[in-house]
N, CA, C, O and CB atoms as a CASP TS submission, in Angstrom:
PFRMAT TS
TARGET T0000
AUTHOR 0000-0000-0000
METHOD Language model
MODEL 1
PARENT N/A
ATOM      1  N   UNK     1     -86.775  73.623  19.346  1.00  0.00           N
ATOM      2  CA  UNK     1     -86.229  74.917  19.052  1.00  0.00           C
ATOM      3  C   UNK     1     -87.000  75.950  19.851  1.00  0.00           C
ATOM      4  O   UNK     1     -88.215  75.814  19.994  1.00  0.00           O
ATOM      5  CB  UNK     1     -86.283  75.216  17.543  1.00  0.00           C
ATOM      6  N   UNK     2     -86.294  77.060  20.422  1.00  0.00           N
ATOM      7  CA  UNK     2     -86.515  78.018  21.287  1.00  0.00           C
ATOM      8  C   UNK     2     -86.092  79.244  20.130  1.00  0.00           C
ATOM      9  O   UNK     2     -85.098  79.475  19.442  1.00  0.00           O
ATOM     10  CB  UNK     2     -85.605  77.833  22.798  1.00  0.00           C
ATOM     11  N   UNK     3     -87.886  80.098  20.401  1.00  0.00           N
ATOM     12  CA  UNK     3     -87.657  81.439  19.676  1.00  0.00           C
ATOM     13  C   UNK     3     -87.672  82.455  20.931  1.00  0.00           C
ATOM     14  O   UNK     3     -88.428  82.330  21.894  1.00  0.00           O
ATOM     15  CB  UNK     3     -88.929  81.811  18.437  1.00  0.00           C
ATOM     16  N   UNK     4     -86.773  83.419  20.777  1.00  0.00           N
ATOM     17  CA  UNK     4     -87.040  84.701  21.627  1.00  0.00           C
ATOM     18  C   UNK     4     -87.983  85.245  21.273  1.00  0.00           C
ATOM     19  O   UNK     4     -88.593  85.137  20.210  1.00  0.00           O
ATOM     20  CB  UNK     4     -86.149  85.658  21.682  1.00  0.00           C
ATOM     21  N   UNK     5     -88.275  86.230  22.645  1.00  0.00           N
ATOM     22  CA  UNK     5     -90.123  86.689  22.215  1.00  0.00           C
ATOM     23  C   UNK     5     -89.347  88.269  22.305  1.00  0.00           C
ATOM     24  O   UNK     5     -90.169  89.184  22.353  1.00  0.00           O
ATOM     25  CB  UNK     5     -92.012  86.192  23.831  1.00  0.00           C
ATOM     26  N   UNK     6     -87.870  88.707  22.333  1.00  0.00           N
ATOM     27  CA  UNK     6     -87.367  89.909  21.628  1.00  0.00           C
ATOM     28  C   UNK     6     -87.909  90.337  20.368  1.00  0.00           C
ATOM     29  O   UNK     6     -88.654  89.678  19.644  1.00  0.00           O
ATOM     30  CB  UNK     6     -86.081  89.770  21.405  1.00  0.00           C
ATOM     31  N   UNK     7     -87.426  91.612  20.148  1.00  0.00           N
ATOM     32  CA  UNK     7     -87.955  92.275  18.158  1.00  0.00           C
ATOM     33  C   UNK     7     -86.945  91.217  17.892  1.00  0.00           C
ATOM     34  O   UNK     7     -87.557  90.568  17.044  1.00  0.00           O
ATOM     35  CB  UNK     7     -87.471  94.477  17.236  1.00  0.00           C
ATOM     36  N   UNK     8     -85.426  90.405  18.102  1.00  0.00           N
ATOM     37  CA  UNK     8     -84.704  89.999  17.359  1.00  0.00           C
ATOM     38  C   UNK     8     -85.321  88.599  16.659  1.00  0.00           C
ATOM     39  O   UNK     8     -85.050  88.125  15.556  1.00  0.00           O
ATOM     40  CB  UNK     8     -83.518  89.965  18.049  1.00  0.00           C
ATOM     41  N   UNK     9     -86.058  88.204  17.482  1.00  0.00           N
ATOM     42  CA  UNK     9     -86.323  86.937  17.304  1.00  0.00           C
ATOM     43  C   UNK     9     -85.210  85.578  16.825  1.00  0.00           C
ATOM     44  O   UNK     9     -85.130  84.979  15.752  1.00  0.00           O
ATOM     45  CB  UNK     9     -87.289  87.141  16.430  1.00  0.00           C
ATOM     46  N   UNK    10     -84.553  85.437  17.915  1.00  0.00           N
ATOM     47  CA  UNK    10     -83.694  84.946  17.641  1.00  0.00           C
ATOM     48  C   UNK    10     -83.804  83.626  18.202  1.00  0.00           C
ATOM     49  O   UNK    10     -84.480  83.707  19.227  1.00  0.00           O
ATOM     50  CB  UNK    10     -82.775  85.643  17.875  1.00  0.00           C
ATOM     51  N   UNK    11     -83.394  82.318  17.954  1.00  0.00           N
ATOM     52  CA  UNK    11     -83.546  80.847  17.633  1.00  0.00           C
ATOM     53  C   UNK    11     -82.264  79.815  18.230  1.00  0.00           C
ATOM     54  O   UNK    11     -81.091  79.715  17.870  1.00  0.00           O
ATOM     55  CB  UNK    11     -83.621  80.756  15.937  1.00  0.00           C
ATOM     56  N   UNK    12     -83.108  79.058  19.376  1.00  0.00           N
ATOM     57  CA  UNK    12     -81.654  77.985  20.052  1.00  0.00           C
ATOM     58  C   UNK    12     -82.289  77.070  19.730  1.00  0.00           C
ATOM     59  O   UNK    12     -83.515  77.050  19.845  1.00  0.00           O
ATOM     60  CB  UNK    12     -81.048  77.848  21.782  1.00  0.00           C
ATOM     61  N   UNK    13     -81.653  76.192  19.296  1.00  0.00           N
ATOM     62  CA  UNK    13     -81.304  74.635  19.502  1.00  0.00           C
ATOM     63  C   UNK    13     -80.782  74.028  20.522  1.00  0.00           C
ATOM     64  O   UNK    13     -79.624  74.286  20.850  1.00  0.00           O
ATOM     65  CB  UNK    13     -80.535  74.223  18.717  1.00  0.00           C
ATOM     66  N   UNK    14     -81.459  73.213  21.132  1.00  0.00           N
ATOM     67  CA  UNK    14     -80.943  72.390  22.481  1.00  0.00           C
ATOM     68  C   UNK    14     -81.483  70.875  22.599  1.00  0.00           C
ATOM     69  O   UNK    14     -82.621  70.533  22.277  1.00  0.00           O
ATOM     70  CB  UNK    14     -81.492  73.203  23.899  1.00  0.00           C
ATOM     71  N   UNK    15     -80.614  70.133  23.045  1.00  0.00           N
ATOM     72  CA  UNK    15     -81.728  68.849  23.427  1.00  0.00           C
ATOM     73  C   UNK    15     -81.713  68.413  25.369  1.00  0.00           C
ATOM     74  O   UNK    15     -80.769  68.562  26.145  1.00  0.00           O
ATOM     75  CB  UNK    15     -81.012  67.092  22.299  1.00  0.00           C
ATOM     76  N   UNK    16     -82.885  67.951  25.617  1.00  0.00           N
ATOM     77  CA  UNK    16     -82.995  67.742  26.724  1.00  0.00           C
ATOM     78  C   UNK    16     -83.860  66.038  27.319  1.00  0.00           C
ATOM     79  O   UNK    16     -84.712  65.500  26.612  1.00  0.00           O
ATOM     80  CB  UNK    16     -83.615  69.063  27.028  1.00  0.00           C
ATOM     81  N   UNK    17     -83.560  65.638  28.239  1.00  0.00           N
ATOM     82  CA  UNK    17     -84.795  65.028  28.464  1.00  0.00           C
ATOM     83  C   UNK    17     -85.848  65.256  28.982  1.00  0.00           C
ATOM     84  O   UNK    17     -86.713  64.386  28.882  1.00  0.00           O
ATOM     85  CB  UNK    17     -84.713  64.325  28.851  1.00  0.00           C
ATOM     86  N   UNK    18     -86.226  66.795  29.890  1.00  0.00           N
ATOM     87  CA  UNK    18     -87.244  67.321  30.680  1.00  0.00           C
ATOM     88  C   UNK    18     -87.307  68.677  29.883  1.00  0.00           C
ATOM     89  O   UNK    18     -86.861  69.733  30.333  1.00  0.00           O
ATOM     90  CB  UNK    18     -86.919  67.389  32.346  1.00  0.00           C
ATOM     91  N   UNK    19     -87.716  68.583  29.046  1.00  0.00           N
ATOM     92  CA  UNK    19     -88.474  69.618  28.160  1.00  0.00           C
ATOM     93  C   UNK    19     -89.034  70.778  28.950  1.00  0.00           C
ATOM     94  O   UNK    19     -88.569  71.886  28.683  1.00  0.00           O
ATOM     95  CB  UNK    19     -89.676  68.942  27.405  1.00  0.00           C
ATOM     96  N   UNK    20     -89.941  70.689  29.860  1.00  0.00           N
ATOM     97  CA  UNK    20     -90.596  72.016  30.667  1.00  0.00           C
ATOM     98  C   UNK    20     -89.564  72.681  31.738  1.00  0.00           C
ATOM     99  O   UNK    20     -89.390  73.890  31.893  1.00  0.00           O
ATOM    100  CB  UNK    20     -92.041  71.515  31.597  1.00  0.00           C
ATOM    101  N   UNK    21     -88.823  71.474  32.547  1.00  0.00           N
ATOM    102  CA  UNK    21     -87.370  72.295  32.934  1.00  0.00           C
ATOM    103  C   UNK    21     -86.535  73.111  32.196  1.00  0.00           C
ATOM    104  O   UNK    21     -86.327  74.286  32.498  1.00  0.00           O
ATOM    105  CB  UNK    21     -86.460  71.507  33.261  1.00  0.00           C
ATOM    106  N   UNK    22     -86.020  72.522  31.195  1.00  0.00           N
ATOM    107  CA  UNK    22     -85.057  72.884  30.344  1.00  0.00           C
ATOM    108  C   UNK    22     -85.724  74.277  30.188  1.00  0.00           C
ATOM    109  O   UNK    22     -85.237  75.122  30.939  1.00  0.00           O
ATOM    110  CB  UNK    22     -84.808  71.919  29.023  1.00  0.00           C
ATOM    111  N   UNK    23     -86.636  74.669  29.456  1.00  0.00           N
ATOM    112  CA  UNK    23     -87.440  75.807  29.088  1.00  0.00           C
ATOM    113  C   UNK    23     -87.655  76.902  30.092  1.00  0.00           C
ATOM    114  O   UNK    23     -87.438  78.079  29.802  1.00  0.00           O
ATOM    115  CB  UNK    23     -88.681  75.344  28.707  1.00  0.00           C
ATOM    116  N   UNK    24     -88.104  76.497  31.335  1.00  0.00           N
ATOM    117  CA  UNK    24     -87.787  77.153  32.616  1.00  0.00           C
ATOM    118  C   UNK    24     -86.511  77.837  33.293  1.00  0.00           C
ATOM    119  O   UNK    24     -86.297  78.990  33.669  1.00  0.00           O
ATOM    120  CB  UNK    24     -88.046  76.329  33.338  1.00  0.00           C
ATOM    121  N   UNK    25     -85.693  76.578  33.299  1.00  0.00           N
ATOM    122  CA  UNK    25     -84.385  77.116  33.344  1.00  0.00           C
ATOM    123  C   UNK    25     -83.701  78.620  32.737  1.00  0.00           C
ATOM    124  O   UNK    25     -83.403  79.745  33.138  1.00  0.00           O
ATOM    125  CB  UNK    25     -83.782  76.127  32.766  1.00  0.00           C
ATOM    126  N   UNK    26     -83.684  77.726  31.403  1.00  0.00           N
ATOM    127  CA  UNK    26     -83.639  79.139  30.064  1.00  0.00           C
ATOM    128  C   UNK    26     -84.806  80.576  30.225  1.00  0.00           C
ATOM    129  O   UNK    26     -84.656  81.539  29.473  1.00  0.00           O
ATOM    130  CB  UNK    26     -84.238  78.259  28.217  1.00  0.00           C
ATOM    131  N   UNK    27     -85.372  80.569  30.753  1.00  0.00           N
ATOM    132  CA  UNK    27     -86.486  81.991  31.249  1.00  0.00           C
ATOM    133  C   UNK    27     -86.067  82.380  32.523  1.00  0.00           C
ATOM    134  O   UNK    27     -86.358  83.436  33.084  1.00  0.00           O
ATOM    135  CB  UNK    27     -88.289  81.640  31.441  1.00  0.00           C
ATOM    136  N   UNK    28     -85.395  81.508  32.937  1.00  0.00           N
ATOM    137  CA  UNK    28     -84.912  82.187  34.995  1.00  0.00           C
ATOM    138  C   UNK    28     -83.332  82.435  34.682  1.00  0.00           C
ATOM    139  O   UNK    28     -82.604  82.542  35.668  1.00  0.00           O
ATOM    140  CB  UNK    28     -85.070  80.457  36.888  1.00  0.00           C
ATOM    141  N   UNK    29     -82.779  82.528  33.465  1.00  0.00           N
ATOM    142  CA  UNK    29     -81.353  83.108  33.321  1.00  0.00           C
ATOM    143  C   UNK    29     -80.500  82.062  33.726  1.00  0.00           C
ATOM    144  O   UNK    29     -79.305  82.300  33.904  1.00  0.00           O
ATOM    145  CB  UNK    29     -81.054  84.411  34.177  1.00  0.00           C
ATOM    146  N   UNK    30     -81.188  80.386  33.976  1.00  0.00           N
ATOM    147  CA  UNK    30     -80.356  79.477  34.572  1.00  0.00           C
ATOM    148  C   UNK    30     -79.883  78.628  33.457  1.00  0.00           C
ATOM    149  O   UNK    30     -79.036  77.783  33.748  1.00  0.00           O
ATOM    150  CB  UNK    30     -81.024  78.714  35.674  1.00  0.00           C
ATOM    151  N   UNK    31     -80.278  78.706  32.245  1.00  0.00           N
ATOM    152  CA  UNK    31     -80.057  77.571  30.708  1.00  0.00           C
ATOM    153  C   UNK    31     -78.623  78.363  30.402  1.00  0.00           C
ATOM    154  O   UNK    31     -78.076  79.337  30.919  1.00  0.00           O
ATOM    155  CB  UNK    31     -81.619  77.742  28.950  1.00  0.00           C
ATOM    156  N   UNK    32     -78.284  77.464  29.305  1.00  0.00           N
ATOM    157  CA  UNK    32     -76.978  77.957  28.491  1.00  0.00           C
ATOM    158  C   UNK    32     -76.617  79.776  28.669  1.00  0.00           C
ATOM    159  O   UNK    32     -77.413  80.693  28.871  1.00  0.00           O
ATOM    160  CB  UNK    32     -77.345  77.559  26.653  1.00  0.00           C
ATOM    161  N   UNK    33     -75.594  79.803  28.553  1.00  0.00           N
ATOM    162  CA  UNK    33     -75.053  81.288  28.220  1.00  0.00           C
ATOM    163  C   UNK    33     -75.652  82.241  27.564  1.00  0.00           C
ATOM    164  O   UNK    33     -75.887  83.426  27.802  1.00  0.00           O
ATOM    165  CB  UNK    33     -74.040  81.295  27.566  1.00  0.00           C
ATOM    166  N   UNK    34     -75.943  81.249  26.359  1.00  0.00           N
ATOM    167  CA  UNK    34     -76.458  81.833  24.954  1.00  0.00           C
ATOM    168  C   UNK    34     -77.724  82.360  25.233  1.00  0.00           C
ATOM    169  O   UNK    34     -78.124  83.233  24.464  1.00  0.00           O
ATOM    170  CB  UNK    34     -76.591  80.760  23.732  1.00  0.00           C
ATOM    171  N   UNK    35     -78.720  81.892  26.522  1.00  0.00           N
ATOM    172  CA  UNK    35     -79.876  81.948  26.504  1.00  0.00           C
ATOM    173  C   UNK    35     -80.646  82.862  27.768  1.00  0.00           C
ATOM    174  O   UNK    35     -81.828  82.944  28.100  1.00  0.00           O
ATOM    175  CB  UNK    35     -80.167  80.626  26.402  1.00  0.00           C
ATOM    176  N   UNK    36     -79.151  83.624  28.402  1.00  0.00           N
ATOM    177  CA  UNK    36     -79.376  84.250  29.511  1.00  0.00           C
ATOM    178  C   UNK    36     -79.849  86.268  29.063  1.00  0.00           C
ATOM    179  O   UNK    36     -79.536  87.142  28.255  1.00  0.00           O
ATOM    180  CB  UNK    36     -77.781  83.880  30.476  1.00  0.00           C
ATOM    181  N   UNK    37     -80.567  86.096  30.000  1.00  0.00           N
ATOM    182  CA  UNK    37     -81.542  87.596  29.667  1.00  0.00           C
ATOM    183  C   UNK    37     -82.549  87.755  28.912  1.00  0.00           C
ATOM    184  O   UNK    37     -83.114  88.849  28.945  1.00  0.00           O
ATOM    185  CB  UNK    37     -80.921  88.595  29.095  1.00  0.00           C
ATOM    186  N   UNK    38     -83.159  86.458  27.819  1.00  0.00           N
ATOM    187  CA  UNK    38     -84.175  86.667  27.647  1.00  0.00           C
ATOM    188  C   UNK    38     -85.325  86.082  27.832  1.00  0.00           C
ATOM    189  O   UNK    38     -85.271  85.418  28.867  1.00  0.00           O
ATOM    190  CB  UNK    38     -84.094  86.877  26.964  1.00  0.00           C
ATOM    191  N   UNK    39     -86.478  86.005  27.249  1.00  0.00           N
ATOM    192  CA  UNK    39     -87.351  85.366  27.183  1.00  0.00           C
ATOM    193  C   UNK    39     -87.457  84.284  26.353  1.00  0.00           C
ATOM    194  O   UNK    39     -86.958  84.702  25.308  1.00  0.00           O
ATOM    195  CB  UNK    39     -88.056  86.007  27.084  1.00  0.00           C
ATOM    196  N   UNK    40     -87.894  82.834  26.115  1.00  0.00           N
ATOM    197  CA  UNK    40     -88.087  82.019  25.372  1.00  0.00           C
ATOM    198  C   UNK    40     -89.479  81.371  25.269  1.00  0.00           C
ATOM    199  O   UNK    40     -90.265  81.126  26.184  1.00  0.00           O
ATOM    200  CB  UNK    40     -87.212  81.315  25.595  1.00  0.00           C
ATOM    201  N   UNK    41     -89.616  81.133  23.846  1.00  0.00           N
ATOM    202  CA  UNK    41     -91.268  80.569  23.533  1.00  0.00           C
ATOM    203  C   UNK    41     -90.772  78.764  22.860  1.00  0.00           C
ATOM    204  O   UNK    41     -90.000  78.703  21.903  1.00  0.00           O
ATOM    205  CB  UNK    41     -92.366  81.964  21.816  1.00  0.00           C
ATOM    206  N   UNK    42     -91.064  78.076  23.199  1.00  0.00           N
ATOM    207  CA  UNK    42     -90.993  76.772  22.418  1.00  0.00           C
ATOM    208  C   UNK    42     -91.790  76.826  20.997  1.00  0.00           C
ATOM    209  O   UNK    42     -93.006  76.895  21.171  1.00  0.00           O
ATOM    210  CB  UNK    42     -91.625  75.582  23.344  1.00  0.00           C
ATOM    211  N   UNK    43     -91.524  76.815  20.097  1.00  0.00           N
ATOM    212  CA  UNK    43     -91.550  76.611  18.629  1.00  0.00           C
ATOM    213  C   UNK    43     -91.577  75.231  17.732  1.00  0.00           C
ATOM    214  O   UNK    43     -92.155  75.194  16.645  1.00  0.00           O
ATOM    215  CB  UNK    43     -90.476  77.233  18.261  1.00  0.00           C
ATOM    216  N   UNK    44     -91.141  74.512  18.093  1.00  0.00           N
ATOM    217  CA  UNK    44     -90.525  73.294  17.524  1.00  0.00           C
ATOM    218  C   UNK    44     -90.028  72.037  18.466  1.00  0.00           C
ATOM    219  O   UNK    44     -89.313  72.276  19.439  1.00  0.00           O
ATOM    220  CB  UNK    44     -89.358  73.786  16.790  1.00  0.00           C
ATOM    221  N   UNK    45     -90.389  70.821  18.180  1.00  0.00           N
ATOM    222  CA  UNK    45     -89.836  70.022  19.083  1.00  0.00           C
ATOM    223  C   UNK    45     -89.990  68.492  18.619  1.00  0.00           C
ATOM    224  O   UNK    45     -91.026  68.118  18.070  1.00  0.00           O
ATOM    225  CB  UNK    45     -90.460  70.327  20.412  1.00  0.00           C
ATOM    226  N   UNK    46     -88.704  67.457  18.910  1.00  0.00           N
ATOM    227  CA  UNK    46     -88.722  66.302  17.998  1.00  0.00           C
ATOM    228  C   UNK    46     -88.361  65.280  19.044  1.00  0.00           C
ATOM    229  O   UNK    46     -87.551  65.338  19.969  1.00  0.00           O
ATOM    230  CB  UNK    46     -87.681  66.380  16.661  1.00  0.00           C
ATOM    231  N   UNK    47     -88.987  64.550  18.742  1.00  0.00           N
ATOM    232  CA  UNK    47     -88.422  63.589  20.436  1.00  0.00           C
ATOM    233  C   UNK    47     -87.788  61.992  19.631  1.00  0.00           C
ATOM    234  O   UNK    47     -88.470  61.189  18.994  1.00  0.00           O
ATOM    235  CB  UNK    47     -90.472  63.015  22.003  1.00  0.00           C
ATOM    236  N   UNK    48     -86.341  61.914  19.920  1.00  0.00           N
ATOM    237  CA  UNK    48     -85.515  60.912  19.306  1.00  0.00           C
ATOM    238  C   UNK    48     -85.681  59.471  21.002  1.00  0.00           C
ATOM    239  O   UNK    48     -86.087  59.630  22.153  1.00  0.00           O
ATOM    240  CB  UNK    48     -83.450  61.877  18.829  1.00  0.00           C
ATOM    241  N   UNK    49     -85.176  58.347  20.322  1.00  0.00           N
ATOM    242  CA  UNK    49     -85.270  56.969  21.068  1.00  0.00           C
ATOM    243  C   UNK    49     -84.138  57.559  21.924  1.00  0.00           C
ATOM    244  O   UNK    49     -84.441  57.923  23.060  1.00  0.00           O
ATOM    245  CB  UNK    49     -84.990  55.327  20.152  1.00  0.00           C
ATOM    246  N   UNK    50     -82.636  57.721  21.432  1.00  0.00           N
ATOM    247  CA  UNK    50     -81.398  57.642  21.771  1.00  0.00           C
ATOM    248  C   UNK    50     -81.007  59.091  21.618  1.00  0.00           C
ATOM    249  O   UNK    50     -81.290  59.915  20.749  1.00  0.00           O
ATOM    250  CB  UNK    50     -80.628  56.627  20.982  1.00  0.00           C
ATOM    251  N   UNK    51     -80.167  59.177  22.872  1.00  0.00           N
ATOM    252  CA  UNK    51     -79.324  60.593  22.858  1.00  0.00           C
ATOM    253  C   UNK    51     -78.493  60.159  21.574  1.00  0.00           C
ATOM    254  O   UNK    51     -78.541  61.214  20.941  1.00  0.00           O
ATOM    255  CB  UNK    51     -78.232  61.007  24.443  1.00  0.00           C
ATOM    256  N   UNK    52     -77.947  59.503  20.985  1.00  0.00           N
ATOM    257  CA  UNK    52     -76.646  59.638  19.814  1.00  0.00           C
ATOM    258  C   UNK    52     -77.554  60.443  18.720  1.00  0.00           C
ATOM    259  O   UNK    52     -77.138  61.493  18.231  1.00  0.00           O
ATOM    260  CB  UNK    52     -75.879  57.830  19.058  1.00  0.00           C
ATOM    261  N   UNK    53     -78.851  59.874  18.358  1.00  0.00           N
ATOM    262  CA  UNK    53     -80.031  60.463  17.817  1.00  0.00           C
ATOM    263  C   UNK    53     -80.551  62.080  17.866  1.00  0.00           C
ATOM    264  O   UNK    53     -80.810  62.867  16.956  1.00  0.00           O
ATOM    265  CB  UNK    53     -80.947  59.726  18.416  1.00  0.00           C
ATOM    266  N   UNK    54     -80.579  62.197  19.129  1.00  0.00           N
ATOM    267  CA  UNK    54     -81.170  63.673  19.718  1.00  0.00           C
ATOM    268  C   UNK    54     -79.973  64.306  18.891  1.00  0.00           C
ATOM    269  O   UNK    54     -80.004  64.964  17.851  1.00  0.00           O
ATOM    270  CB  UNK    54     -81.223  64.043  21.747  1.00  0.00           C
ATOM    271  N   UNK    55     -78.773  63.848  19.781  1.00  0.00           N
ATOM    272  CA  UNK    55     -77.783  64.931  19.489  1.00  0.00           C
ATOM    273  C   UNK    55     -77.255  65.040  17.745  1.00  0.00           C
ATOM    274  O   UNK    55     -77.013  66.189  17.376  1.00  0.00           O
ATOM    275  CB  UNK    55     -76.424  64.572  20.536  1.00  0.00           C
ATOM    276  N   UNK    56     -77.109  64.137  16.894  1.00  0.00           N
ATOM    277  CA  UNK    56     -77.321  64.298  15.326  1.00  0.00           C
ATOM    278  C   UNK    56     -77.674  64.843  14.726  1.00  0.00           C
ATOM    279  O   UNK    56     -77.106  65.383  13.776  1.00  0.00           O
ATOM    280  CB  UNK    56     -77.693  63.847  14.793  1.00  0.00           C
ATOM    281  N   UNK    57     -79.521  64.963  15.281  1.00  0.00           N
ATOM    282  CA  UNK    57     -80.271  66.131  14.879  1.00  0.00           C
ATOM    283  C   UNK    57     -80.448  67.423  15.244  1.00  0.00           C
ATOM    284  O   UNK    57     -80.972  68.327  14.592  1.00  0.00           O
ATOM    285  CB  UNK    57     -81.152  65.894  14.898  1.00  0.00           C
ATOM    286  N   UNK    58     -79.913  67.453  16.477  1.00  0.00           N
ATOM    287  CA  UNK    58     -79.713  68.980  16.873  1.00  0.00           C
ATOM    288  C   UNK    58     -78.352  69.156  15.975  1.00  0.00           C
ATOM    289  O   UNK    58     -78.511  69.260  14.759  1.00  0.00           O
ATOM    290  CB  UNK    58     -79.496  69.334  18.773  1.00  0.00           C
ATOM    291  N   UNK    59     -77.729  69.174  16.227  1.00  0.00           N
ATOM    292  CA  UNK    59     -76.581  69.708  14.918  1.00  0.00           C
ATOM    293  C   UNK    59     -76.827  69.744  13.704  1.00  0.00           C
ATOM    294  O   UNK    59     -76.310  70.628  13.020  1.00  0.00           O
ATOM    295  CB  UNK    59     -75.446  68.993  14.731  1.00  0.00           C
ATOM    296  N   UNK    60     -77.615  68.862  13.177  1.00  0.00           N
ATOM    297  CA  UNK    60     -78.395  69.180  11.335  1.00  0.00           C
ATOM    298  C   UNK    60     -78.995  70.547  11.634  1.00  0.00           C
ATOM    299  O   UNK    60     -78.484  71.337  10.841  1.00  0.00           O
ATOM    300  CB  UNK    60     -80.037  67.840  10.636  1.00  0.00           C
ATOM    301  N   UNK    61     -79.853  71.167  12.431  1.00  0.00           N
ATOM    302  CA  UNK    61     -80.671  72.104  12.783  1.00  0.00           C
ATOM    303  C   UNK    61     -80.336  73.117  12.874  1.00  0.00           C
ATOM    304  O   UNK    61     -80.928  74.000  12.253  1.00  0.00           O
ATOM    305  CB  UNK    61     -81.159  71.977  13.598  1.00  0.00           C
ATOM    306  N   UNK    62     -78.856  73.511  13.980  1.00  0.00           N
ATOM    307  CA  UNK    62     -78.311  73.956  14.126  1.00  0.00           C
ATOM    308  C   UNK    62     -77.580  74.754  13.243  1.00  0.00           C
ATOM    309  O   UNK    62     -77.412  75.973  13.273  1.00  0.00           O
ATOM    310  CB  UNK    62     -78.099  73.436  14.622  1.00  0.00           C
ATOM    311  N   UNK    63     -77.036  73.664  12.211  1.00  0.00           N
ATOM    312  CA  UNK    63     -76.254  73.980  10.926  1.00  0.00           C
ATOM    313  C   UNK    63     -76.911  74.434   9.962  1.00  0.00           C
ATOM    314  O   UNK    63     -76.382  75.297   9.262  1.00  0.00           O
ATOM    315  CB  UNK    63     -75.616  72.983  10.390  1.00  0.00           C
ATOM    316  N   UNK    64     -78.246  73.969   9.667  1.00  0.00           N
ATOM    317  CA  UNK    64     -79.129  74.220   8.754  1.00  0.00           C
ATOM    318  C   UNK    64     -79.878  75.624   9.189  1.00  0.00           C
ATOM    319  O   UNK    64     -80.676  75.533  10.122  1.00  0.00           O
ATOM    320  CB  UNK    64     -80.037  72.980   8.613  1.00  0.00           C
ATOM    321  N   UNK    65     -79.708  76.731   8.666  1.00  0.00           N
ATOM    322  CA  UNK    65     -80.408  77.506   8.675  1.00  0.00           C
ATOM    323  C   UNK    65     -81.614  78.256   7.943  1.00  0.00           C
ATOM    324  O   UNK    65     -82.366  79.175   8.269  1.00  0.00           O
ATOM    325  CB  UNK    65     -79.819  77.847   8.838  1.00  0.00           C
ATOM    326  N   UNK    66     -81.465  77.458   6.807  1.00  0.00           N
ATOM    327  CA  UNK    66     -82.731  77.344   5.948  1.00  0.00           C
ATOM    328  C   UNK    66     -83.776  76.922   6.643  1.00  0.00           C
ATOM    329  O   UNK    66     -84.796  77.593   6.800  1.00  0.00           O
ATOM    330  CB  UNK    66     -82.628  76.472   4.842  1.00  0.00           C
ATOM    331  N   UNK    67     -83.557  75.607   7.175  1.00  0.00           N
ATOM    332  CA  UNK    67     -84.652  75.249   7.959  1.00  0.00           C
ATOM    333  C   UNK    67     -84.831  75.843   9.179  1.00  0.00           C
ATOM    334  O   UNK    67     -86.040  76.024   9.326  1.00  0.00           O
ATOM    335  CB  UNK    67     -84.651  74.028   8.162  1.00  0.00           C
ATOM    336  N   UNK    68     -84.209  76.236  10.128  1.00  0.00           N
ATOM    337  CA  UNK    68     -84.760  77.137  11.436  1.00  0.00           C
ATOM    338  C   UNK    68     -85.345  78.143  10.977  1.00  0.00           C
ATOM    339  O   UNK    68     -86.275  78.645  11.609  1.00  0.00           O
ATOM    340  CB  UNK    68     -83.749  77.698  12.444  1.00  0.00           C
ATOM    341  N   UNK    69     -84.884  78.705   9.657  1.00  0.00           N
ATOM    342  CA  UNK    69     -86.009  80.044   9.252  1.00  0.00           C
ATOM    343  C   UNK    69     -87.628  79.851   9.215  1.00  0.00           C
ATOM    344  O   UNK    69     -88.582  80.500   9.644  1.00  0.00           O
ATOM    345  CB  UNK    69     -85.698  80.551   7.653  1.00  0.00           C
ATOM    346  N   UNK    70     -87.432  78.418   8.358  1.00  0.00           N
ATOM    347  CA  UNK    70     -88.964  77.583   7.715  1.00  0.00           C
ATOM    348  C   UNK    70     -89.450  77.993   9.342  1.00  0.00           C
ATOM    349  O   UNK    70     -90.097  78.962   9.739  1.00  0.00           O
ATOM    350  CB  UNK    70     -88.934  75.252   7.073  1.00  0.00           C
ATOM    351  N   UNK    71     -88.692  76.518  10.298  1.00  0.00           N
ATOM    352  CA  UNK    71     -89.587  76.509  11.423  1.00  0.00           C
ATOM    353  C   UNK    71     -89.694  77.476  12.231  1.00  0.00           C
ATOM    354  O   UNK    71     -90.517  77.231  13.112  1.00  0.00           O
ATOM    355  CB  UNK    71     -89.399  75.630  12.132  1.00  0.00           C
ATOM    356  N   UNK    72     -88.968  78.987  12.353  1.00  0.00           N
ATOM    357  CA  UNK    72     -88.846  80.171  12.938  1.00  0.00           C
ATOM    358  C   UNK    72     -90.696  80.572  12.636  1.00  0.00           C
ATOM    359  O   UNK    72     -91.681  80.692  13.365  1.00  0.00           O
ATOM    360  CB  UNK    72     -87.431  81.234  12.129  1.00  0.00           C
ATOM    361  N   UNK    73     -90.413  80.680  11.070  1.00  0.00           N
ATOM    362  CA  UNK    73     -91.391  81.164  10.339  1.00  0.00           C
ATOM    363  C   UNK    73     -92.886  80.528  10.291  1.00  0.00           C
ATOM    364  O   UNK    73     -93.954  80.987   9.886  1.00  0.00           O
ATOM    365  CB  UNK    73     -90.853  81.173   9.167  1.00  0.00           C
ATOM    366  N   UNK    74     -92.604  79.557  10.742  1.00  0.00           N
ATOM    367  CA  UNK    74     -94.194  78.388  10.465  1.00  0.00           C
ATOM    368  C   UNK    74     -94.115  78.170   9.537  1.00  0.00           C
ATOM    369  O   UNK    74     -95.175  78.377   8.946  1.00  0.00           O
ATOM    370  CB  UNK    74     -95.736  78.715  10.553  1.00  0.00           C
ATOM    371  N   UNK    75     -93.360  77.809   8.939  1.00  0.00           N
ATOM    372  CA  UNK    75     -93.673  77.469   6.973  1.00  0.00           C
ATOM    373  C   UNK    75     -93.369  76.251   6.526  1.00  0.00           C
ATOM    374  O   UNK    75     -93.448  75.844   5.367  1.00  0.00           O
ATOM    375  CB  UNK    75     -92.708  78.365   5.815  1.00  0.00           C
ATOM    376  N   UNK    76     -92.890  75.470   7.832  1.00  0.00           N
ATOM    377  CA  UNK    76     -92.834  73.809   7.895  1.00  0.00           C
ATOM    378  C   UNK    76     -94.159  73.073   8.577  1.00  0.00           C
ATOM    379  O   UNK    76     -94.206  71.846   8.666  1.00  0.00           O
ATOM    380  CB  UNK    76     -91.453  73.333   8.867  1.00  0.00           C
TER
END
């Protein structure tokens, strides 16, 4: 999980296999849509065997917003 370092502080979910690209990308305006113009801090991160895996849990995460608050917040 990616927090913006905006006042909004606002929270992506993504999965990747090159973690420091991916993150790069997303800071040079080159990642998802969602993730163009700002800044991003890595927060959170879970490393699955299988993409069917990765991608499962990024959608629990995603959906779950109780928990992105916890891990927004540090309180996990």
């Amino acid at each position: 999980m990616l927090k913006s370092l905006d006042e909004k502080n606002t929270t992506y979910v993504g999965y990747t296999k090159d973690l420091k690209k991916r993150i790069k990308l997303h800071n040079n305006g080159r990642g998802a849509k969602f993730t163009r113009g700002r800044k991003w801090k890595l927060v959170y991160k879970e490393k699955h065997l299988s993409k069917h895996k990765a991608i499962f849990r990024e959608y629990y995460i995603k959906k779950n917003r109780k928990l992105r608050n916890q891990i927004k917040n540090k309180i996990i």
